[in-house]
N, CA, C and O of each residue as an XYZ file, in Angstrom:
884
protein
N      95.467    104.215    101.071
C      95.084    103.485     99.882
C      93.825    104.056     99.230
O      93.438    103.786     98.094
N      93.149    105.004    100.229
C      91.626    105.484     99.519
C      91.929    106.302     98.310
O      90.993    106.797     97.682
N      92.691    106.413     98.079
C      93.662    107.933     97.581
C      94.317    107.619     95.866
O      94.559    108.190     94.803
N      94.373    106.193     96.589
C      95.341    105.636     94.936
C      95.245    104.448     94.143
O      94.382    103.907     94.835
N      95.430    103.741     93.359
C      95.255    103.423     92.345
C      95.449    101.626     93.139
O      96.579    101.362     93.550
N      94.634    100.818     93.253
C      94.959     99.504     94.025
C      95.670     98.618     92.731
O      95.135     98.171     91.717
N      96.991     98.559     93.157
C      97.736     97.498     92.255
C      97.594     96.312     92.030
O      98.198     95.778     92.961
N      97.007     95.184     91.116
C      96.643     93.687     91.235
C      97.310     92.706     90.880
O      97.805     93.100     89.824
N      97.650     91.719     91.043
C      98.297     90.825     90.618
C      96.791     89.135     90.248
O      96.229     88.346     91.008
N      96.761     89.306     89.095
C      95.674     87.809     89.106
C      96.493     86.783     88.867
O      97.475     86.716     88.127
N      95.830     85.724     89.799
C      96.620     83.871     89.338
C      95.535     83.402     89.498
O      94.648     83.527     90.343
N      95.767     82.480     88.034
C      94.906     81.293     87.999
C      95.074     80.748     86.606
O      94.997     81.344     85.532
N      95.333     79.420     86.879
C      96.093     78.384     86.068
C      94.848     78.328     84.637
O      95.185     77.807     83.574
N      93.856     78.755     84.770
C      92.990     78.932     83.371
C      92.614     80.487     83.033
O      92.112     81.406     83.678
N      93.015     80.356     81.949
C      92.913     81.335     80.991
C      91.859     82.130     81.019
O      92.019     83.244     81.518
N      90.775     81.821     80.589
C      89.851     82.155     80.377
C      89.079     82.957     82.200
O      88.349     83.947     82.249
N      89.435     82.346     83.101
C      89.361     82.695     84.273
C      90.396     83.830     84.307
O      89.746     84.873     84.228
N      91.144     83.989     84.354
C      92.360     85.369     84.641
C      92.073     86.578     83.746
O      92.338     87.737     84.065
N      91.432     86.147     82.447
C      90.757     87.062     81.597
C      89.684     87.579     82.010
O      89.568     88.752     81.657
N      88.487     87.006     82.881
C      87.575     87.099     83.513
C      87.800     88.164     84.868
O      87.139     89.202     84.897
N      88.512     87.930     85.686
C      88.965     88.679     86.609
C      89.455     89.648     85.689
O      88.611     90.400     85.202
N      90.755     89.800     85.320
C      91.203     90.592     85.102
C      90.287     92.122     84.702
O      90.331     93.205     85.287
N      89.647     91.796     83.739
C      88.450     92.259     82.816
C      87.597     93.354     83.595
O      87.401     94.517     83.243
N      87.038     92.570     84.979
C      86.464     92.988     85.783
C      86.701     93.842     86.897
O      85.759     94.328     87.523
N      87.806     94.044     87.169
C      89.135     94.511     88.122
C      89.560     95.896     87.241
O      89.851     96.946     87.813
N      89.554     95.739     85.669
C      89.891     96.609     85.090
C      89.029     97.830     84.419
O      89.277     98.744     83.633
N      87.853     97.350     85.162
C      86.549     98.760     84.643
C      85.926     99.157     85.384
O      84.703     99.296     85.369
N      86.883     99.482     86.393
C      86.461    100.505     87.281
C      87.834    101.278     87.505
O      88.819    100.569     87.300
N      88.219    103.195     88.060
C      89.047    103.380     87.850
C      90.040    103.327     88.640
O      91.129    103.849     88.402
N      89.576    102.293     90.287
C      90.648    102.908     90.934
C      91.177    101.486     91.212
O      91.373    101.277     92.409
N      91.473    100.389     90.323
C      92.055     99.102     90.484
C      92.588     98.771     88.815
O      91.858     98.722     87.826
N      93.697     98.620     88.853
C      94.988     98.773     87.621
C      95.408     97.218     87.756
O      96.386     97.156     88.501
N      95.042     96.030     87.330
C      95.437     94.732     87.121
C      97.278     95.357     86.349
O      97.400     96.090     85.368
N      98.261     94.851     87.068
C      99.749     94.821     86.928
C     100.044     93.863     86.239
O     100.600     94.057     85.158
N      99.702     92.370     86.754
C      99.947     91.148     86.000
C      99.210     90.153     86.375
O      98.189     90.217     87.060
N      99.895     88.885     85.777
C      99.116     88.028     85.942
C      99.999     86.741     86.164
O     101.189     86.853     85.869
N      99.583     85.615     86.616
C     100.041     84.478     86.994
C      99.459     83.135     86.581
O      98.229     83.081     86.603
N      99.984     82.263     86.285
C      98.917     80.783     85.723
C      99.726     79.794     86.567
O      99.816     78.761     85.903
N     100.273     79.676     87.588
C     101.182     78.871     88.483
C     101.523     79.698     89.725
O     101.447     80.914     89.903
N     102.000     78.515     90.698
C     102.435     79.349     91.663
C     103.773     80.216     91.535
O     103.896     81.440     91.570
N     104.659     79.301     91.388
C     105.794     79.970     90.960
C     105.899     81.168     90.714
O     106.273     82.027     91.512
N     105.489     81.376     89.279
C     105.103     82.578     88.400
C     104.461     83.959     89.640
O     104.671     85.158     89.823
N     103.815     83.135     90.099
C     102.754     84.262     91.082
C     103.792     84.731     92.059
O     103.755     85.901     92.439
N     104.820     83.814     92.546
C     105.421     84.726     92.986
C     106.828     85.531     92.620
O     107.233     86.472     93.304
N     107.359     85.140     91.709
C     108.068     85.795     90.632
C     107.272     87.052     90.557
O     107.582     87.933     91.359
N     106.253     87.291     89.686
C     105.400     88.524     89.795
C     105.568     89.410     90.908
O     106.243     90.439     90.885
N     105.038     89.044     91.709
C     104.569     89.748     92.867
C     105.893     90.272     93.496
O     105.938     91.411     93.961
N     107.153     89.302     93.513
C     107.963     90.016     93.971
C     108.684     91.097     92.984
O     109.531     91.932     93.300
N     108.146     90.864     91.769
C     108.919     91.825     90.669
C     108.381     93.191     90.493
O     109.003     94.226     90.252
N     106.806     92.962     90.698
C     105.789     93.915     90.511
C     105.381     94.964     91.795
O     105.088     96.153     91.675
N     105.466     93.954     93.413
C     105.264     94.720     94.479
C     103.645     95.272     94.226
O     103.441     96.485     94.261
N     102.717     94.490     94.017
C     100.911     95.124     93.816
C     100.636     94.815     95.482
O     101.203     94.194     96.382
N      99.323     95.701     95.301
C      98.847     95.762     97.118
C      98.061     94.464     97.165
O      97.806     94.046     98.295
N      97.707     93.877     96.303
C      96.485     92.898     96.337
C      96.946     91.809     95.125
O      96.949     92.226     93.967
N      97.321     90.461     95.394
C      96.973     89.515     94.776
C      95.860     88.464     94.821
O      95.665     87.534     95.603
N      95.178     88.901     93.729
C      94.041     87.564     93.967
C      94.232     86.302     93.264
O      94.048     86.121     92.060
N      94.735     85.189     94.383
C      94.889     83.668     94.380
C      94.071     82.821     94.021
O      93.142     82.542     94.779
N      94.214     82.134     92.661
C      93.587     80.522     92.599
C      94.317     79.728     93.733
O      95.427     80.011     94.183
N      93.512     78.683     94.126
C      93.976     77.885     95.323
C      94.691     76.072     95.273
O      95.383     75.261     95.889
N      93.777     76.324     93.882
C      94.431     74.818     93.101
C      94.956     74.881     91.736
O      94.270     75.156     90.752
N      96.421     74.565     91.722
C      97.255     75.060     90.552
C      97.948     73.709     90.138
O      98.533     73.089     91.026
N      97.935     73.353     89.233
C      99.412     72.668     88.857
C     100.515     73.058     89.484
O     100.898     74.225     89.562
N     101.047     72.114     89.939
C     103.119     72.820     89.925
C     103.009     73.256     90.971
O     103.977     73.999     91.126
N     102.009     73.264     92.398
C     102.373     74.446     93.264
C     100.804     74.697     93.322
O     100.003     74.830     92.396
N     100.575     74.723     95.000
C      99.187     75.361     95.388
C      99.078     76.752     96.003
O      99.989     77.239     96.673
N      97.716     77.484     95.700
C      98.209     78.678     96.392
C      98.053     78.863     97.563
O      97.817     79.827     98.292
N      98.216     77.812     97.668
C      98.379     78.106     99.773
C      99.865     77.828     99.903
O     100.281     78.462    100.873
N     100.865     77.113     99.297
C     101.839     77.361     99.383
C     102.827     79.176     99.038
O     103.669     79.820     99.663
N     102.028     79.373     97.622
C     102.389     80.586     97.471
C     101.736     81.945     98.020
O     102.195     83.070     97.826
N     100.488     81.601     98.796
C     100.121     82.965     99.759
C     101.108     82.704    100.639
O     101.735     83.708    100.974
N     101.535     81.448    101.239
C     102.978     81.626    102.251
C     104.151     82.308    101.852
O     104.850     82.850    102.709
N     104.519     82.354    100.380
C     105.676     82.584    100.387
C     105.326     84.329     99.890
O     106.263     85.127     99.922
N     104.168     84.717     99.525
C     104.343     85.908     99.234
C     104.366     87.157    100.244
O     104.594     88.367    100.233
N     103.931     85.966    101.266
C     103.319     86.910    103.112
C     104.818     87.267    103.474
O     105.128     88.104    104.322
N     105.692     86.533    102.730
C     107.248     86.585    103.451
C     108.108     87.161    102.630
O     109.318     86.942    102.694
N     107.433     88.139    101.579
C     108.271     89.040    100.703
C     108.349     90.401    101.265
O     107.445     90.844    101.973
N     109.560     91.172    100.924
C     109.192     92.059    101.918
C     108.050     93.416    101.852
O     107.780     94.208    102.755
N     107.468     93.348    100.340
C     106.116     94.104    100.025
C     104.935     93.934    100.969
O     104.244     94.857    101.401
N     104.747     92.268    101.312
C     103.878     91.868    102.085
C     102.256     92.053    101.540
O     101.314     92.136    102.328
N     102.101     92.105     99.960
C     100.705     92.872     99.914
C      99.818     91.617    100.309
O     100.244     90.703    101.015
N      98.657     91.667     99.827
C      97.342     91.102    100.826
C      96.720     90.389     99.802
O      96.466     91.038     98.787
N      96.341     88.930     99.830
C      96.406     87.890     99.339
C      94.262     87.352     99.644
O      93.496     87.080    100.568
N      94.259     87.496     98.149
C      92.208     87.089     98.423
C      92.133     85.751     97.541
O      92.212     85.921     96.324
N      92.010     84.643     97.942
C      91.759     83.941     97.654
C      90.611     83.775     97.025
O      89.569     84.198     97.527
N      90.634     83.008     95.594
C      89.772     83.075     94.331
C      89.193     81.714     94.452
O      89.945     80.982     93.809
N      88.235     81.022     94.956
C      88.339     79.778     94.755
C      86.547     79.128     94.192
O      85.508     79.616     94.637
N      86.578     78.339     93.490
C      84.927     77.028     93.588
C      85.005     76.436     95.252
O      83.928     76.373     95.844
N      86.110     76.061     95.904
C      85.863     75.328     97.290
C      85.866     76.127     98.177
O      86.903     76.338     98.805
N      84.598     76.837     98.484
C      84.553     77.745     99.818
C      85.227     77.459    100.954
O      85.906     78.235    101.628
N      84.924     75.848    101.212
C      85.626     75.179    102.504
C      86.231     74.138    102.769
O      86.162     73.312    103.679
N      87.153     74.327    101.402
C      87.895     72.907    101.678
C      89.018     73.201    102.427
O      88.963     74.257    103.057
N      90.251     72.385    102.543
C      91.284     72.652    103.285
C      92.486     73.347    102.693
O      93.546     73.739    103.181
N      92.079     73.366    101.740
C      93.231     74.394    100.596
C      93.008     76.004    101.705
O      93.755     76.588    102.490
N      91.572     76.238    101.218
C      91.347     77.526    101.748
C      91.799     78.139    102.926
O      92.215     79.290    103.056
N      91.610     76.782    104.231
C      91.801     77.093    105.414
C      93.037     77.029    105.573
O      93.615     77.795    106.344
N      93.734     75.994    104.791
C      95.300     76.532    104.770
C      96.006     78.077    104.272
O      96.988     78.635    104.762
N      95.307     78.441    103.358
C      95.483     79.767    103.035
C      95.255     80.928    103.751
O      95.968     81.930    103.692
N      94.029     80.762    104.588
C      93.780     81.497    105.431
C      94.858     82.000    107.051
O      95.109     82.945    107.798
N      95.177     80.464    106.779
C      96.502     80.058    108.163
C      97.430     80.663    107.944
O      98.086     81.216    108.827
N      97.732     80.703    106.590
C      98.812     80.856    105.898
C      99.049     82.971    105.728
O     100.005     83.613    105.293
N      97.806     83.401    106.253
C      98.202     85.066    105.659
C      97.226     85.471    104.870
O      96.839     86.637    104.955
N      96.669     84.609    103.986
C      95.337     85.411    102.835
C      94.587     86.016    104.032
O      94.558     85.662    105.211
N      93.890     87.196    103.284
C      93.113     88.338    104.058
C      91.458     87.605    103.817
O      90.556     88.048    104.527
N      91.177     86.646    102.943
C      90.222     86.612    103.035
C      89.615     85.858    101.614
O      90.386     85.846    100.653
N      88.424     85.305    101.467
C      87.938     84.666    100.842
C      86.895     85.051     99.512
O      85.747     85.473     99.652
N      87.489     84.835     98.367
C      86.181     85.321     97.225
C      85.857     83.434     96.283
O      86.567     82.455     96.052
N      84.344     83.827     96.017
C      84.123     82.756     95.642
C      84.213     82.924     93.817
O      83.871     84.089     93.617
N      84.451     82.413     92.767
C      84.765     82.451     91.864
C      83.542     82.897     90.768
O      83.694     83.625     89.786
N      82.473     82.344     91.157
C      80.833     82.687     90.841
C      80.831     84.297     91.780
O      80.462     85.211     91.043
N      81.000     84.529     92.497
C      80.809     86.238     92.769
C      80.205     86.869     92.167
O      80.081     86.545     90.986
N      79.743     87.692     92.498
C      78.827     89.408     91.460
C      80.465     90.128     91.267
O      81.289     90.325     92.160
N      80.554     90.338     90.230
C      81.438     91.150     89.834
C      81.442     92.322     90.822
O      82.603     92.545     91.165
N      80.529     93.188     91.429
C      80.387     94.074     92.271
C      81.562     93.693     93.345
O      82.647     94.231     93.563
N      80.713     92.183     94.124
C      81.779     91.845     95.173
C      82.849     91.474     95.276
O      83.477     91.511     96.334
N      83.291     91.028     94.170
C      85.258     90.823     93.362
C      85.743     92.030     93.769
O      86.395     92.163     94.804
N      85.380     93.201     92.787
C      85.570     94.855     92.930
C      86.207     95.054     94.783
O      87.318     95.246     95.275
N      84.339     94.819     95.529
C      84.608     95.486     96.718
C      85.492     94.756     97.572
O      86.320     95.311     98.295
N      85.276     93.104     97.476
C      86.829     92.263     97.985
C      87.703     92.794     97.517
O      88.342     92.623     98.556
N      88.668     93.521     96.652
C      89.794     93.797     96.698
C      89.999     95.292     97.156
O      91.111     95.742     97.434
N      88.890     95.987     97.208
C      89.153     97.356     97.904
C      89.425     97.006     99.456
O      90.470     97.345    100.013
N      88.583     96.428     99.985
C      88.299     96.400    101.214
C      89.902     95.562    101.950
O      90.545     95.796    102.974
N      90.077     94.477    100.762
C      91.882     93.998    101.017
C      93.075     94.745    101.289
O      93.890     94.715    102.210
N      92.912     95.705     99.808
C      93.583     96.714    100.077
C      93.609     97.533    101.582
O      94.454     97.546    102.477
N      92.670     98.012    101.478
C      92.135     98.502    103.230
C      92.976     97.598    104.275
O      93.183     98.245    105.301
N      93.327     96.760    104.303
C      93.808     95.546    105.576
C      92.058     94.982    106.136
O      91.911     94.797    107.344
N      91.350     94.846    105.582
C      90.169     94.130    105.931
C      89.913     92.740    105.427
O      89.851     92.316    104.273
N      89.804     92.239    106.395
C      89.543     90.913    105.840
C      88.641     89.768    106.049
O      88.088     89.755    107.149
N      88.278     88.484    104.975
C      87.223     87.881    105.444
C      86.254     89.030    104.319
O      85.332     89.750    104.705
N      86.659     88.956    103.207
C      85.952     89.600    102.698
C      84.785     89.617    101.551
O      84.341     90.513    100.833
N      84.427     87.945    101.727
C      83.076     87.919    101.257
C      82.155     87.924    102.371
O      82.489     87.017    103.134
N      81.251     88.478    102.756
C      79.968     88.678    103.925
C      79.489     87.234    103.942
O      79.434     86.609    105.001
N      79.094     86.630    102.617
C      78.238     85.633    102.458
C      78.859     84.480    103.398
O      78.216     83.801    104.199
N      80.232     84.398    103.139
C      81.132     83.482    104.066
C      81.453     83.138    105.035
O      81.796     82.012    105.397
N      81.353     84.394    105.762
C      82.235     85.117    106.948
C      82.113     84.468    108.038
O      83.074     84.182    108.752
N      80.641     84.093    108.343
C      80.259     83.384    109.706
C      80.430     82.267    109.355
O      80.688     81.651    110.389
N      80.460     81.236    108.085
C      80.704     79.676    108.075
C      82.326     79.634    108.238
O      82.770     78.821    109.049
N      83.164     80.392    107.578
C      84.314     80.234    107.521
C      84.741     80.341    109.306
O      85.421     79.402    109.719
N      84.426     81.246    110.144
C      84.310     81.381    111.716
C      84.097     80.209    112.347
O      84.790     79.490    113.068
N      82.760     80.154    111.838
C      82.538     78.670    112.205
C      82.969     77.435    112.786
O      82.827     76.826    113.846
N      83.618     77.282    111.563
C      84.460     76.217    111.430
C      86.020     76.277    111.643
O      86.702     75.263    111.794
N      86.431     77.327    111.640
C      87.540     77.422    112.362
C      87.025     76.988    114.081
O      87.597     76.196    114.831
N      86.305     77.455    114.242
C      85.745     77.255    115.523
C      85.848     75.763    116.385
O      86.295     75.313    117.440
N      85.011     75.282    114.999
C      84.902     73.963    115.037
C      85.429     72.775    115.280
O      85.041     71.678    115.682
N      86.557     73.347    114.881
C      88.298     72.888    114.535
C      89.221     72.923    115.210
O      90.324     72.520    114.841
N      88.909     73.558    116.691
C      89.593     74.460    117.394
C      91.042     73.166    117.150
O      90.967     71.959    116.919
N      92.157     73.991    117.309
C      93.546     73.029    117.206
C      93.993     71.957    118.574
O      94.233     72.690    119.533
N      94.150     70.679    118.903
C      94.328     70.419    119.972
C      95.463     70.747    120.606
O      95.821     70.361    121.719
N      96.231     71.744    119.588
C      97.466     72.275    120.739
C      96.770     74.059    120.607
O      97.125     75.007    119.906
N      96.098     73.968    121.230
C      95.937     75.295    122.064
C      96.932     76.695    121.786
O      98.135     76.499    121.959
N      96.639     77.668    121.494
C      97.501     78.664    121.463
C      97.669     79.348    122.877
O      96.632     79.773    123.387
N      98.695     79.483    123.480
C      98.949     79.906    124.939
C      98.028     81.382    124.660
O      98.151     82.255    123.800
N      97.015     81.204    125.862
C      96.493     82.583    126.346
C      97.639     83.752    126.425
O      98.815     83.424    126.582
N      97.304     84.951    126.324
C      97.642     86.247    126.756
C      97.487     86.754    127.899
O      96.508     86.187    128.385
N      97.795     87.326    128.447
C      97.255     87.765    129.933
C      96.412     88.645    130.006
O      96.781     89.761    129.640
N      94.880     88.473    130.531
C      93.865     88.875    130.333
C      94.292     90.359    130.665
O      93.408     91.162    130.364
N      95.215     90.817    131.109
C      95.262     92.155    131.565
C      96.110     93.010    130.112
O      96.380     94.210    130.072
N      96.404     91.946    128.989
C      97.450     92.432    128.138
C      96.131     93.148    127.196
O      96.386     94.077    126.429
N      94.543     92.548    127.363
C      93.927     92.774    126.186
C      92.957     93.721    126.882
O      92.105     93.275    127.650
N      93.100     95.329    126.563
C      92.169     95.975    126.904
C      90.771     95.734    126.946
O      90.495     94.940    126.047
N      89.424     96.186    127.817
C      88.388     96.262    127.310
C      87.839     96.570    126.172
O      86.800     96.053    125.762
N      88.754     97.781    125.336
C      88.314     98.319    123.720
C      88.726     97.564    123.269
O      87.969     96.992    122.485
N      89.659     97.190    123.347
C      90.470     96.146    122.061
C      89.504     94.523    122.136
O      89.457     93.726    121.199
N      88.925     94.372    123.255
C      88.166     93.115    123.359
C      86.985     93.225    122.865
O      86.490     92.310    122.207
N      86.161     94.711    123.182
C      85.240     94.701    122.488
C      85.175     94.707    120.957
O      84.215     94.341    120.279
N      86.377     95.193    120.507
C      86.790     95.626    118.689
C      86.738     93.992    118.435
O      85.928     93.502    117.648
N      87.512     93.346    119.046
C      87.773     91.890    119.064
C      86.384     91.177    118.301
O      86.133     90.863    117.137
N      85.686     91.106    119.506
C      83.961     90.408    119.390
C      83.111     90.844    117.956
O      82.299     90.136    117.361
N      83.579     92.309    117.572
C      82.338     92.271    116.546
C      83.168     92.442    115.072
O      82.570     92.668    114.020
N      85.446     92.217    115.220
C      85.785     91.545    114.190
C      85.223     90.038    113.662
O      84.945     89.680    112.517
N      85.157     89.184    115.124
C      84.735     88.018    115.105
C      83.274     87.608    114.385
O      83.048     86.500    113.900
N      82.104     89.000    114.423
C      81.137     88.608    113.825
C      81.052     89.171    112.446
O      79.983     89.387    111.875
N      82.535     89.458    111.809
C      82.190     89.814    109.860
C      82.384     91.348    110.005
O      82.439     91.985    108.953
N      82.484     91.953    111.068
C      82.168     93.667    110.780
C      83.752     94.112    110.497
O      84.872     93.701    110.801
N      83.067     95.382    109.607
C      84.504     95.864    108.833
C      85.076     96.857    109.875
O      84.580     96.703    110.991
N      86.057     97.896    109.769
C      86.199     98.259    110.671
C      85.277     99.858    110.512
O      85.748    100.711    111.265
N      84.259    100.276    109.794
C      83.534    100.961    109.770
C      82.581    100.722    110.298
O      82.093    101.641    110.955
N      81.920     99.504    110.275
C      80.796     99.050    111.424
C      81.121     98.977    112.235
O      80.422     99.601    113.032
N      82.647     98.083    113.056
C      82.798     98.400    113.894
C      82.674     99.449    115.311
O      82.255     99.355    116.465
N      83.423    100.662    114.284
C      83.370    101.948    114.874
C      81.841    102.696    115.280
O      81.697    103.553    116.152
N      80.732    102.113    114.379
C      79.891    102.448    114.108
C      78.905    101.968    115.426
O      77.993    102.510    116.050
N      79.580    100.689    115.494
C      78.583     99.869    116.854
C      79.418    100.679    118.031
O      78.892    101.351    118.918
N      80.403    100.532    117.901
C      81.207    101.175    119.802
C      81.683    102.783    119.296
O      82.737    103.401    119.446
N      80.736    103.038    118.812
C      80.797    105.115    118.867
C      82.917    105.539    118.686
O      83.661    106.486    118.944
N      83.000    104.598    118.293
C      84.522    105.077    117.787
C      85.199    105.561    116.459
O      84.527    105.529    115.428
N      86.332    105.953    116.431
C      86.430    106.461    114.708
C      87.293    105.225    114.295
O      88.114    104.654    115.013
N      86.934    104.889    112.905
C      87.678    103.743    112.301
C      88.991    104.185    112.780
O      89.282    103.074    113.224
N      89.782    104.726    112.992
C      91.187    104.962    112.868
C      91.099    104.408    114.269
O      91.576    103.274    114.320
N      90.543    104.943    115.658
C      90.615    103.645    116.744
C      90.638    102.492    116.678
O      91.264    101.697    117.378
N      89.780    102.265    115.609
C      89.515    100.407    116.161
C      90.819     99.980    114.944
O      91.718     99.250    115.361
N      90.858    100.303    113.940
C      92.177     99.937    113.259
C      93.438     99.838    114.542
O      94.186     98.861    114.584
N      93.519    100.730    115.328
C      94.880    100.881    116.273
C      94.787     99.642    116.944
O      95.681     98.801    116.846
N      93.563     99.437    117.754
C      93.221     98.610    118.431
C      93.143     97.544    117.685
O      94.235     97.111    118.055
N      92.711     96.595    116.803
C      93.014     95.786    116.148
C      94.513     95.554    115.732
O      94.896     94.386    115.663
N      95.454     96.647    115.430
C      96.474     96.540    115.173
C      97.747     96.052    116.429
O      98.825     95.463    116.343
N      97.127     96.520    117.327
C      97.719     96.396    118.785
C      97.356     94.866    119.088
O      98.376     94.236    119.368
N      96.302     94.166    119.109
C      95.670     93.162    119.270
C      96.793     92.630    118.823
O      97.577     92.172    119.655
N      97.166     92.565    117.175
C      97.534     91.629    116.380
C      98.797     91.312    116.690
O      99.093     90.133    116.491
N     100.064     92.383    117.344
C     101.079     92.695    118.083
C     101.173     92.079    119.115
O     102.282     91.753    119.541
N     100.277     91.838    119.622
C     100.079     90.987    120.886
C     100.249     89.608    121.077
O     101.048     89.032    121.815
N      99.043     88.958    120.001
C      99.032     87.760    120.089
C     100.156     87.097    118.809
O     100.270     85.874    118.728
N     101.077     88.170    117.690
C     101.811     87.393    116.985
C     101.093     87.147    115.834
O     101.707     86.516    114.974
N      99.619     87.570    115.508
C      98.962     87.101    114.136
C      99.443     87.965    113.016
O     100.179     88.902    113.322
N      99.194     87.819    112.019
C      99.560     88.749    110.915
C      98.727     89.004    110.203
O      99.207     89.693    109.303
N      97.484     88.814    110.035
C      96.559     89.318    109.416
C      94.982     89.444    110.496
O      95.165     88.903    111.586
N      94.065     89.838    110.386
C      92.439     90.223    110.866
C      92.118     88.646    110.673
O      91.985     87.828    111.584
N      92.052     88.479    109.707
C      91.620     86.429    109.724
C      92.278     85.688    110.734
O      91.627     84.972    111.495
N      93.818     85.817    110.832
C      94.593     85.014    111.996
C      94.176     85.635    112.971
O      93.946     84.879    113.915
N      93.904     87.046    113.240
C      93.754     87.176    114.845
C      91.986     86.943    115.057
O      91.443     87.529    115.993
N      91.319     86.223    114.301
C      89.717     85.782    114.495
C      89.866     84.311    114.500
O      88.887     83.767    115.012
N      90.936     83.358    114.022
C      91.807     82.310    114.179
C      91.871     81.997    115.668
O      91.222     81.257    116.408
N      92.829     82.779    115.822
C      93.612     83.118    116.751
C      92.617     83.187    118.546
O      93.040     82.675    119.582
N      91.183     84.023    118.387
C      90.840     84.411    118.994
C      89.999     83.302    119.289
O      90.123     83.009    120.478
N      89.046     82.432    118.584
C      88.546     80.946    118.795
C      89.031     80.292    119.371
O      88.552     79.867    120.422
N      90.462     79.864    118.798
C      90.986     78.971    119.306
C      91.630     78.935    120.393
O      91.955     77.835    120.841
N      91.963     80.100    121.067
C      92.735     81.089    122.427
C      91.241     80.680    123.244
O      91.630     80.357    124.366
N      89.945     80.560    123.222
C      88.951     80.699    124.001
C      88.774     82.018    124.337
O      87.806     82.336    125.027
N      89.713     82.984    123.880
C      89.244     84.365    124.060
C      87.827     84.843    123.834
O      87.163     85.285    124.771
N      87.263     84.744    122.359
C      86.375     84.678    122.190
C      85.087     83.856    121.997
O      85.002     83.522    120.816
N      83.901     83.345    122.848
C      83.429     82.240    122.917
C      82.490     82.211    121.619
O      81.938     83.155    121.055
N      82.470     80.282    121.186
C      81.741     79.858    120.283
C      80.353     80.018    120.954
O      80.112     79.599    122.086
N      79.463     80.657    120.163
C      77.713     80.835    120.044
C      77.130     79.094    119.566
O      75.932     78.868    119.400
């Protein structure tokens, strides 16, 4: 994806907001806004018509929320990667979205800068991709843990690398810091993260930091 042109899809049920994104997405050269959406529906009509690497989701729509439609777009067979656009950092829309497959969280007030680098970094398969967020959104998944438990793995299924890659996905790091803290090349800890995710059944870097709280794999600080 470093290579080519990141395809976008914007939704959001106001105008003046999708113009806003859009706008911003579109002046720089390596992100090409495809279309656009003002419903869920629509958003996914689009997306399955258009096939973009990155849709960025409003979360509260008329007609359809986008936590319903990050579900249904996770199950197209493009599969691109879903950033949630929202004013409610932490309401339950979000965390449903997050459950649901979105890669990660942008707040609607953003620096235009960090809109930009949230959807590169999406593109990338990185996710959790406002910084400012990263540890409250953890948090509280944390917090939350589910009272039906996700059945452990067998401690012997999760390598030492892959556990350590594990711990410092869990604290916000991309997979360039990652590599950066355990002397590895991003293309390791991507494998290893990718292997992780194979393992436990998650489908995105957010579900397997989900995933990893609530497993007790990784302990709450």
């Amino acid at each position: 994806m470093e290579d080519s042109v990141i395809r976008v899809v914007v939704v959001d049920d106001e105008a003046l907001v999708r113009v806003g994104l859009t706008t911003i997405l579109q002046s720089v050269d390596d992100i090409e806004v495809v279309g656009e959406a003002a419903s869920a529906q629509a958003a996914v009509m689009q997306v399955r018509s258009l096939e973009p690497d990155v849709v960025c989701m409003d979360i509260r729509m008329p007609g359809g929320s986008g936590l319903e439609a990050t579900a249904a777009i996770r199950e197209l067979r493009s599969r691109p990667e879903v950033v949630v656009i929202t004013t409610f950092d932490l309401d339950e829309y979000v965390f449903g979205a997050l459950e649901a497959g979105a890669c990660g969280v942008l707040l609607k007030d953003s620096p235009a800068e960090v809109l930009v680098e949230g959807v590169r970094r999406a593109a990338r398969g990185e996710g959790l991709v406002d910084a400012s967020l990263t540890r409250r959104v953890i948090a509280e998944f944390a917090r939350r843990r589910s009272p039906n438990r996700p059945g452990r793995i067998s401690a012997a299924a999760i390598t030492p690398r892959e556990l350590d890659c594990l711990r410092k996905l869990c604290e916000g790091l991309t997979n360039v810091e990652i590599a950066r803290t355990l002397w590895l090349e991003p293309s390791t800890v991507k494998t290893h993260l990718s292997s992780l995710m194979a393992k436990t059944g998650t489908l995105s870097r957010v579900q397997l930091v989900i995933w990893a709280f609530r497993a007790g794999v990784v302990a709450v600080e």
